[in-house]
C-alpha positions as CSV (number, residue, x, y, z in Angstrom):
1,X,-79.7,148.7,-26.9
2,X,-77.6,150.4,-23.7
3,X,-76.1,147.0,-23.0
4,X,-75.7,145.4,-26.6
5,X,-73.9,148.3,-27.8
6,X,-71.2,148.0,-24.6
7,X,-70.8,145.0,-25.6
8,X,-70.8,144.7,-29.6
9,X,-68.4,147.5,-29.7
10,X,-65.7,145.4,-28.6
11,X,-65.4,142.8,-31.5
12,X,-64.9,145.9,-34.0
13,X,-61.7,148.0,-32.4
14,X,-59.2,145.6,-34.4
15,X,-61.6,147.2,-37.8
16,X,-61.8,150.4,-36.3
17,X,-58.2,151.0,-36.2
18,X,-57.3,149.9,-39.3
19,X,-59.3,151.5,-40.7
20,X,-59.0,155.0,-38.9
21,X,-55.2,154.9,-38.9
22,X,-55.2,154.9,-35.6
23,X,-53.2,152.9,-32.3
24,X,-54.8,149.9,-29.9
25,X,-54.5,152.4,-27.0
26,X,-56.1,155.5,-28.8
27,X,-59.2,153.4,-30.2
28,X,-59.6,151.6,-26.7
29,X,-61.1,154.9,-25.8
30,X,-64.2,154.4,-28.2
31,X,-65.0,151.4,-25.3
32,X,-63.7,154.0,-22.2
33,X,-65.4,157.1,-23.6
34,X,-68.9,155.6,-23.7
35,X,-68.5,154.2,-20.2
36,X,-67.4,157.2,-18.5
37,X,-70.5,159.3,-19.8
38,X,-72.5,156.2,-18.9
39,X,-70.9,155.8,-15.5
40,X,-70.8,159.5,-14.6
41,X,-74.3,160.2,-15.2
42,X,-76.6,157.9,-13.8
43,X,-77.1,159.0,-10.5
44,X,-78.0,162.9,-11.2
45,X,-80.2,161.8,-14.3
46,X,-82.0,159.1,-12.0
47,X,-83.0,162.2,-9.8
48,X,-83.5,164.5,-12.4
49,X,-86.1,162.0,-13.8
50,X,-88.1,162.4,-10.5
51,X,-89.1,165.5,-11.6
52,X,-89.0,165.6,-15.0
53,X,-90.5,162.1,-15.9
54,X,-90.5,159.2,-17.7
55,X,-91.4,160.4,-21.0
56,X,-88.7,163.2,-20.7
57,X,-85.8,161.0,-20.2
58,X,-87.3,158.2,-22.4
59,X,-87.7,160.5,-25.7
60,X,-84.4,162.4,-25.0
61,X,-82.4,159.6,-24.3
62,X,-83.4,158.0,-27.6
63,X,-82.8,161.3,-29.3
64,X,-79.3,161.9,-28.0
65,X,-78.6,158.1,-28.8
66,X,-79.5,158.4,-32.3
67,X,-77.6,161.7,-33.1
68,X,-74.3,159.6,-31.3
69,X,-74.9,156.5,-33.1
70,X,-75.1,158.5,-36.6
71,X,-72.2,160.5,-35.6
72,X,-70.2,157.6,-34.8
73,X,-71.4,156.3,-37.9
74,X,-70.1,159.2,-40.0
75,X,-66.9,159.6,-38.1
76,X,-63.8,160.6,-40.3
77,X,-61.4,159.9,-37.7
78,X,-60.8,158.6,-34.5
79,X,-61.5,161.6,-31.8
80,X,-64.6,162.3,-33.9
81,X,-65.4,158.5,-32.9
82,X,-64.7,159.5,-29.3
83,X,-66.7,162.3,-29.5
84,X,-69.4,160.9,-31.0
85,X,-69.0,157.7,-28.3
86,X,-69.9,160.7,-25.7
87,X,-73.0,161.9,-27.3
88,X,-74.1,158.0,-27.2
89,X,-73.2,157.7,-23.8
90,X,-75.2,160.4,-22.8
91,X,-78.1,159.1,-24.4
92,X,-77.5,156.0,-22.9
93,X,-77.4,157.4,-19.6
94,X,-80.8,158.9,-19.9
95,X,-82.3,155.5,-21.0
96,X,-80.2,153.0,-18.5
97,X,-81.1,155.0,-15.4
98,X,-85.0,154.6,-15.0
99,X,-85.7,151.4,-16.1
100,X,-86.6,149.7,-12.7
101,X,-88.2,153.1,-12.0
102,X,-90.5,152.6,-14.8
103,X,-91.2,148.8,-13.8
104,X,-92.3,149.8,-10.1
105,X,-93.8,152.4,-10.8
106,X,-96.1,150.5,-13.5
107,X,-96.4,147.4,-11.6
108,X,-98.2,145.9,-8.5
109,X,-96.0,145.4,-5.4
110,X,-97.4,141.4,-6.0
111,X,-95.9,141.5,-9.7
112,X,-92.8,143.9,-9.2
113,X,-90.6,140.9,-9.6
114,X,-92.0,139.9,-12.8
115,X,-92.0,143.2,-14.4
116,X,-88.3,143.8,-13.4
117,X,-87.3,140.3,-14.9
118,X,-88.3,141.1,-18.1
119,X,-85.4,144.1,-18.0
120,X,-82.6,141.6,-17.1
121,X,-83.7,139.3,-20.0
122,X,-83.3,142.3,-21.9
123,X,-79.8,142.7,-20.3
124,X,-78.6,139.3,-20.6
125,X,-79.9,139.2,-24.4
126,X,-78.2,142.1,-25.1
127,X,-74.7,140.4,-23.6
128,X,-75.5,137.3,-25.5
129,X,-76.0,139.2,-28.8
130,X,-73.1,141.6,-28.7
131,X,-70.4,139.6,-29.4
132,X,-71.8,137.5,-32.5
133,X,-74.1,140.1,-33.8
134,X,-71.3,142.7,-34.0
135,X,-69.2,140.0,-35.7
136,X,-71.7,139.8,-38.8
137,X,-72.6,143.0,-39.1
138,X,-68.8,144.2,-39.4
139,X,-68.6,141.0,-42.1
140,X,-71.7,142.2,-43.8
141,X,-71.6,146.0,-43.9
142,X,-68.4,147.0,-42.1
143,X,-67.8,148.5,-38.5
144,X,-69.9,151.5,-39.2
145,X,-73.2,149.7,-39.3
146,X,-72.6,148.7,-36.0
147,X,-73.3,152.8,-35.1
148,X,-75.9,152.8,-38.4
149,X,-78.1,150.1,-36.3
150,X,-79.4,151.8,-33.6
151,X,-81.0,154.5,-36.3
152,X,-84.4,152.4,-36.7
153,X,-84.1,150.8,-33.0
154,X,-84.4,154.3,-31.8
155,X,-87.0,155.4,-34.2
156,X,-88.7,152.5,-32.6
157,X,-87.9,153.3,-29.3
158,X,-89.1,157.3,-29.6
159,X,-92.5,155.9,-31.2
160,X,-93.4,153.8,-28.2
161,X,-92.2,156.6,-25.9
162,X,-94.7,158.8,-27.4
163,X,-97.6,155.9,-27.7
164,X,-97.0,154.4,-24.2
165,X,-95.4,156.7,-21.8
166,X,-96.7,160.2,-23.2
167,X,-99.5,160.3,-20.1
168,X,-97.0,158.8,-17.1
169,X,-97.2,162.1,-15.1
170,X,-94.0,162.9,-13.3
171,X,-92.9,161.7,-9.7
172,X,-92.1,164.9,-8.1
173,X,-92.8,167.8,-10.6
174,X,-92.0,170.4,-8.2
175,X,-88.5,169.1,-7.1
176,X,-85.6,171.1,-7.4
177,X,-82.5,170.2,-9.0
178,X,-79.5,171.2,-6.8
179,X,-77.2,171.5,-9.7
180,X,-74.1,172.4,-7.4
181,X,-74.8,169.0,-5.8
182,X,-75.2,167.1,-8.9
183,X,-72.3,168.6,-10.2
184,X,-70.0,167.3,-7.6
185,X,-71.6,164.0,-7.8
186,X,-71.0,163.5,-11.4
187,X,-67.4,165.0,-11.1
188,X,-66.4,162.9,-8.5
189,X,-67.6,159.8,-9.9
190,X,-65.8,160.5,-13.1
191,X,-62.4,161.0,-11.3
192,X,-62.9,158.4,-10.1
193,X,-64.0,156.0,-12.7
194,X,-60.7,157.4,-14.7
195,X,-58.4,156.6,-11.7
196,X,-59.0,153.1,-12.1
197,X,-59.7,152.8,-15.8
198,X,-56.5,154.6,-16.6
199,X,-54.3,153.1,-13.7
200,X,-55.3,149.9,-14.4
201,X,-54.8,150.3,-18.5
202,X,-51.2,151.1,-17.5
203,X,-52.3,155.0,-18.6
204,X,-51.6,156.9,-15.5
205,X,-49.2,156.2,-13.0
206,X,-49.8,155.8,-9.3
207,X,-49.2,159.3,-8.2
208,X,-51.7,160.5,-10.9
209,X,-54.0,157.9,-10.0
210,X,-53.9,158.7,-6.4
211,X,-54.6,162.3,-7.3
212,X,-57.6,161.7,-9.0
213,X,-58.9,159.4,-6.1
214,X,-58.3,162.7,-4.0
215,X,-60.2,165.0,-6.6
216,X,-63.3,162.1,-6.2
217,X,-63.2,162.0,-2.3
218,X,-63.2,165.7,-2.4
219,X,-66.0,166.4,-4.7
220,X,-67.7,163.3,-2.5
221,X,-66.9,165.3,0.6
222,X,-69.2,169.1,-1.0
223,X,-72.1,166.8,-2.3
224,X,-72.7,164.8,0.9
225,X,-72.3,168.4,2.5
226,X,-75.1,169.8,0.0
227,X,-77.1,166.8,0.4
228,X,-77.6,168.0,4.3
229,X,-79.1,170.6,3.5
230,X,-82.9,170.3,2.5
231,X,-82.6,173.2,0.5
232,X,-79.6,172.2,-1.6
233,X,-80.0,168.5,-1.8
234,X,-80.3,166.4,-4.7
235,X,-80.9,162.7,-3.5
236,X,-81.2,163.2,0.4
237,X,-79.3,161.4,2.3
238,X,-82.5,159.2,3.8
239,X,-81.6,156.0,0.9
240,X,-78.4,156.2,2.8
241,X,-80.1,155.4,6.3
242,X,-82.5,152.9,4.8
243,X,-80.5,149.4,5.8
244,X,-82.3,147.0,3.5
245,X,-81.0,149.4,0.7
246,X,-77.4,149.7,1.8
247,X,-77.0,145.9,2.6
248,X,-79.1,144.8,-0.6
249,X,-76.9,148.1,-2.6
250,X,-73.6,146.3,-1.3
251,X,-74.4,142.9,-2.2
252,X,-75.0,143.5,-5.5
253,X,-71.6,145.7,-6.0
254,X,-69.8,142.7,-4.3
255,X,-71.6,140.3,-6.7
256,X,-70.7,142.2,-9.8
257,X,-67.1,142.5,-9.1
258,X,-67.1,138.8,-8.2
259,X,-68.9,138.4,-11.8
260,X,-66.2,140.3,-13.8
261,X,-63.4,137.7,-12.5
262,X,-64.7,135.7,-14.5
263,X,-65.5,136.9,-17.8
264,X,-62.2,138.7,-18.0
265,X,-59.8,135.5,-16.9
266,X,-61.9,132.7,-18.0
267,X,-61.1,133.9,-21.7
268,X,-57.6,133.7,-21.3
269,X,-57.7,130.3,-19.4
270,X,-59.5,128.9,-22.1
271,X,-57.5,130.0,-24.7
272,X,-54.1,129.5,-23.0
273,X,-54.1,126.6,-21.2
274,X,-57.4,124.8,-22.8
275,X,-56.4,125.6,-26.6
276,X,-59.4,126.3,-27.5
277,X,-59.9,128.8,-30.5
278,X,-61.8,132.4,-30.2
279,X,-64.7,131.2,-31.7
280,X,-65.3,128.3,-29.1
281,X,-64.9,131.0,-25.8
282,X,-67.0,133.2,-27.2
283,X,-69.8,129.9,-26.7
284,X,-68.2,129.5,-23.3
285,X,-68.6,133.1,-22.5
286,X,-72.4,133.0,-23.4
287,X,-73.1,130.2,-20.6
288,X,-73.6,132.7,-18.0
289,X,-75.9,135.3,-20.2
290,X,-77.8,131.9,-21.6
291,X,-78.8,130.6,-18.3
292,X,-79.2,134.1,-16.8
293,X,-81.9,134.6,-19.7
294,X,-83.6,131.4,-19.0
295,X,-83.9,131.9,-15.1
296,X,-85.0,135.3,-14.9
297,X,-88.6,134.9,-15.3
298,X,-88.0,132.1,-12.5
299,X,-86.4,134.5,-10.3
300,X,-88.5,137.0,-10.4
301,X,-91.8,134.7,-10.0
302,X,-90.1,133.7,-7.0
303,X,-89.5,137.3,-5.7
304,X,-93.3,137.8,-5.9
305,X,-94.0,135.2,-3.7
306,X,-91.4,134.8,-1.6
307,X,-89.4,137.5,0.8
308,X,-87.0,138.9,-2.3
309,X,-84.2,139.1,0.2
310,X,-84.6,135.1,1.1
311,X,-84.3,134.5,-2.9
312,X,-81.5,137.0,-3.4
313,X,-79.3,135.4,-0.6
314,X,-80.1,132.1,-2.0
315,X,-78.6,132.8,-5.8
316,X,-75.6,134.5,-3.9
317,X,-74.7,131.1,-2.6
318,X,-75.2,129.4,-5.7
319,X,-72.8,132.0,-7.1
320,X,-70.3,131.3,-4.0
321,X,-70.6,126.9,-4.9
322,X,-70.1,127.9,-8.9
323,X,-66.8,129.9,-7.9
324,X,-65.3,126.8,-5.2
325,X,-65.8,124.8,-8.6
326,X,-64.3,127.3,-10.7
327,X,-61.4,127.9,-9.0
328,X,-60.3,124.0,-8.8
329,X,-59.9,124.4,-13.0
330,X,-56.2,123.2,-14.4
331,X,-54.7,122.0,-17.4
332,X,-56.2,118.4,-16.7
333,X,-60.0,120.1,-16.1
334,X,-62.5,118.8,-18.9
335,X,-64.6,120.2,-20.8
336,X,-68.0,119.2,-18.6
337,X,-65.4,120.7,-15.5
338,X,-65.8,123.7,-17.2
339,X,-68.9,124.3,-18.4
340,X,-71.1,122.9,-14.9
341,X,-69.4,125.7,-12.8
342,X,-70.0,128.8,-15.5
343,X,-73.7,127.5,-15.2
344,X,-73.3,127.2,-11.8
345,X,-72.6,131.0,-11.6
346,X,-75.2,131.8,-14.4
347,X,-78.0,130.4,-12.6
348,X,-76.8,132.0,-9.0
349,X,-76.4,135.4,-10.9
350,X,-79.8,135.1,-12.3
351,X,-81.4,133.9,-9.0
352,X,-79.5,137.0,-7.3
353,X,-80.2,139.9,-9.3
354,X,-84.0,140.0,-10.2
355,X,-84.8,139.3,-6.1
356,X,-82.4,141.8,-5.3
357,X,-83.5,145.1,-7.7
358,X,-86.9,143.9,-6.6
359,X,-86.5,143.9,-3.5
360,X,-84.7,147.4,-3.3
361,X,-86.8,149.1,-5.3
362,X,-89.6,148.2,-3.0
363,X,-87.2,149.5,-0.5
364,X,-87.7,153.3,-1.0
365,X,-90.5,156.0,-1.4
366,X,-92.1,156.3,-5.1
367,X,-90.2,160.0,-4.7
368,X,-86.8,158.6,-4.6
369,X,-87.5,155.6,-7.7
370,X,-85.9,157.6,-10.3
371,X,-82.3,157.7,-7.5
372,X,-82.8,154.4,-6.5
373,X,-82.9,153.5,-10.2
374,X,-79.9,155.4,-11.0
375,X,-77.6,154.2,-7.9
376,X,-78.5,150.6,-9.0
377,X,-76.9,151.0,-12.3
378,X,-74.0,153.1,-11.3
379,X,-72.9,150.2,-8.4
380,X,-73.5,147.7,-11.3
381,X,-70.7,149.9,-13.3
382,X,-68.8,150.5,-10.5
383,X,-68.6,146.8,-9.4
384,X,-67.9,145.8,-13.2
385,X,-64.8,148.8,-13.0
386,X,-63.3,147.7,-9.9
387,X,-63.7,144.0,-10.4
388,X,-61.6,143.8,-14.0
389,X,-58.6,146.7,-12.2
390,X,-58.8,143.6,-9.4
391,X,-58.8,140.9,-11.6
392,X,-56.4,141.9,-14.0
393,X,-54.2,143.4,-11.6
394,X,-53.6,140.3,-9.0
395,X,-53.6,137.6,-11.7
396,X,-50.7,139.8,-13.5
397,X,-48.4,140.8,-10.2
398,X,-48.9,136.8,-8.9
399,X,-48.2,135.5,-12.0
400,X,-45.1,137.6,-12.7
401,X,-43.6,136.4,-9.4
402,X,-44.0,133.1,-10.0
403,X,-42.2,133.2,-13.3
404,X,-39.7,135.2,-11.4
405,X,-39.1,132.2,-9.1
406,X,-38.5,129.9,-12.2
407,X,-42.2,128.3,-12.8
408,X,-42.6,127.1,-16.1
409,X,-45.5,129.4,-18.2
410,X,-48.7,127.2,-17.0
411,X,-48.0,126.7,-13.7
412,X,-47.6,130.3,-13.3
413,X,-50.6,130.5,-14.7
414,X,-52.8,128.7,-12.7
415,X,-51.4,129.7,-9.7
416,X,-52.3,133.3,-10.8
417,X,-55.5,132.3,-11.4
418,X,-56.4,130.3,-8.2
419,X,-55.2,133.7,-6.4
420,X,-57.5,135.4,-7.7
421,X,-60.3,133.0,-7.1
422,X,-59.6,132.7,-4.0
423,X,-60.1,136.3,-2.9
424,X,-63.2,136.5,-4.7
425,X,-64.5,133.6,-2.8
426,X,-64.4,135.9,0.2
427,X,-65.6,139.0,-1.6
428,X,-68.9,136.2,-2.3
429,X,-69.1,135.5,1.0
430,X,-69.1,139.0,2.2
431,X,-72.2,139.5,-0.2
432,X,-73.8,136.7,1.2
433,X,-73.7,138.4,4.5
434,X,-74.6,141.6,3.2
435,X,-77.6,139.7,1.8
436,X,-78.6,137.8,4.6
437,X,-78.3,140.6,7.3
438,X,-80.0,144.1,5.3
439,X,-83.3,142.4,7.2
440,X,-86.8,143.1,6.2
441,X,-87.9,145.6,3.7
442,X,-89.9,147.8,6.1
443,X,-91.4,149.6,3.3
444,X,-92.9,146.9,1.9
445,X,-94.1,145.2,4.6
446,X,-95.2,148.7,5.9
């Protein structure tokens, strides 16, 4: 529900702002509003659910989410929306951030990979089904039963909580929650998560920007400060000594802003240069997702019997071929040219990212599950923030000067694109490395 509702929101902001009376840059904040509650959240709540458990965060988070989703819902105008977009957010931070918390703590070391496979299915379906679901929902019912939806999921969801999870006794009951600490975590990850959503949305200038980044670095600067201290910590800063989980952490926030190139330029490519209408890219765009979905279970059997770290490395090559092919695509490229290299990537993504949660998760003490959990999904934001500012922002200034020099449209184009490509073929091969040298995962061999 977190990730089909990122994603099915999108194909209703043209509906939305008709019919709220509203502008393209105030009802982009319906997407941006969820996100930064998402984004700003997940760390403190991963640690929070250390102590407070499962079933707390679990029942809450679908709570929160269903108040959100029947405000948005019954939203009379467009801040309401945003509002209301908040409250969701917040809901969905409580659910997003111990999910491969849950899955280690439930399963085997031997069937870890398994278990955590069945939550990027769940990811990847959700991608898949945004998109189309959201389109015949709005031509059904209108954009409001996209919000009206989650009502019954939830209901769902808070009925299994209470079945299933009730008697999953908490981590670390007796924790305490530095809230100074947390606070400056969440504050500086929101300033810093609006410096680059608004810069690169043309919002904020650079001198705002860059005084946002300052705000993060400073409230950074008091948390790692309170995290010294044993009685004021939050986290600890022992995950951030642990190499497999730094290397393996880094990998995976290279691979995702790798990822992000290519679901925000491939679009435009497609439509562009290829001609082909919005209806046929939204079936390209579902390559990736489709084979992720089909390879998962793959990946993660392969995680359980092999060193995760061996698999991971493995499907961050794969990625690395997929993008060589990709960024060789012109206005000549046909249509099997296309498609083998977005499979390429799918099936390297898939192969990547089951090994890798694995393989961190296994990584760190069953006290610091519910942070580990929480750090996974904020890099995965993170990675997905900074790759679209990158992608969006090269293509744009390359392009620009070449039509500057007197290049006709396409050509601009594609040599725009292959600039981009061709640094994130090095930001691939830097997660390659980062995959291949985070060594053994002492724990788990421990």
């Amino acid at each position: 529900m977190g990730t089909l509702d990122a994603s099915i929101i999108n194909v209703s902001l043209p509906t939305i702002s008709r019919d709220l009376g509203t502008t393209i840059d105030l009802v982009g904040w319906v997407v941006l509003s969820y996100s930064i509650a998402v984004f700003s959240l997940l760390m403190p709540l991963g640690a929070v659910s250390e102590k407070k458990g499962f079933y707390f965060m679990y029942k809450y988070g679908y709570i929160i989410f269903l108040a959100g989703s029947l405000l948005c819902g019954l939203s009379l105008n467009i801040y309401m929306l945003i509002i209301s977009r908040v409250i969701q957010g917040v809901g969905a931070s409580l659910l997003i951030a111990v999910g491969p918390a849950l899955v280690t703590r439930s399963f085997p070391a031997s069937e870890r990979g398994r278990g955590l496979s069945v939550i990027s299915m769940v990811v990847y379906a959700g991608l898949m089904l945004g998109p189309p679901l959201g389109g015949f929902i709005i031509a059904m019912g209108g954009w409001r039963w996209i919000f009206f939806v989650n009502v019954p999921v939830s209901l769902l969801g808070i009925y299994f909580t209470i079945r299933y999870i009730r008697d999953l006794p908490p981590v670390d009951p007796h924790k305490k929650i530095s809230y100074p600490s947390a606070f400056n975590l969440s504050v500086g990850l929101l300033a810093m998560l609006l410096a680059l959503l608004l810069f690169s949305n043309g919002i904020l200038n650079f001198n705002a920007a860059a005084g946002l980044l300052l705000l993060s670095f400073i409230m950074f600067g008091f948390f790692f400060y309170f995290e010294t201290n044993p009685k004021t910590k939050l986290i600890g800063t022992e995950m951030f000594k642990n190499r497999f989980f730094v290397f393996a952490g880094g990998a995976m926030l290279l691979i995702f802003i790798a990822l992000i190139a290519v679901t925000i330029l491939i679009p435009f490519y497609l439509e562009q240069i290829k001609l082909y209408k919005p209806e046929q890219v939204g079936l390209f765009l579902m390559i990736i997702p489709v084979i992720g979905f089909v390879l998962a279970p793959l990946a993660g059997y392969l995680s359980d019997k092999f060193r995760p770290n061996i698999i991971a490395t493995l499907g961050a090559a794969i990625m690395l071929v997929g993008y060589i092919y990709i960024r060789q695509l012109n206005e000549a490229t046909t249509l099997s040219g296309i498609v083998l290299p977005l499979a390429i990537i799918g099936a390297g993504m898939a192969i990547f990212s089951t090994p890798n949660t694995s393989g961190i998760m296994g990584s760190v003490t069953k006290y610091q599950l519910g942070s580990a959990s929480g750090m996974l999904a904020t890099l995965r934001t993170l990675g997905i923030t900074l790759g679209a500012g990158f992608a969006v922002g090269i293509f744009t200034y390359n392009k620009n000067l070449s039509l500057q020099k007197g290049l006709a449209e396409t050509e601009a184009f594609i040599g725009a694109y292959n600039s981009v490509y061709n640094i994130t073929i090095f930001i691939l091969l830097a997660a390659v490395i980062f995959s291949l040298v985070r060594g053994r995962n002492v724990n788990q061999s421990g």
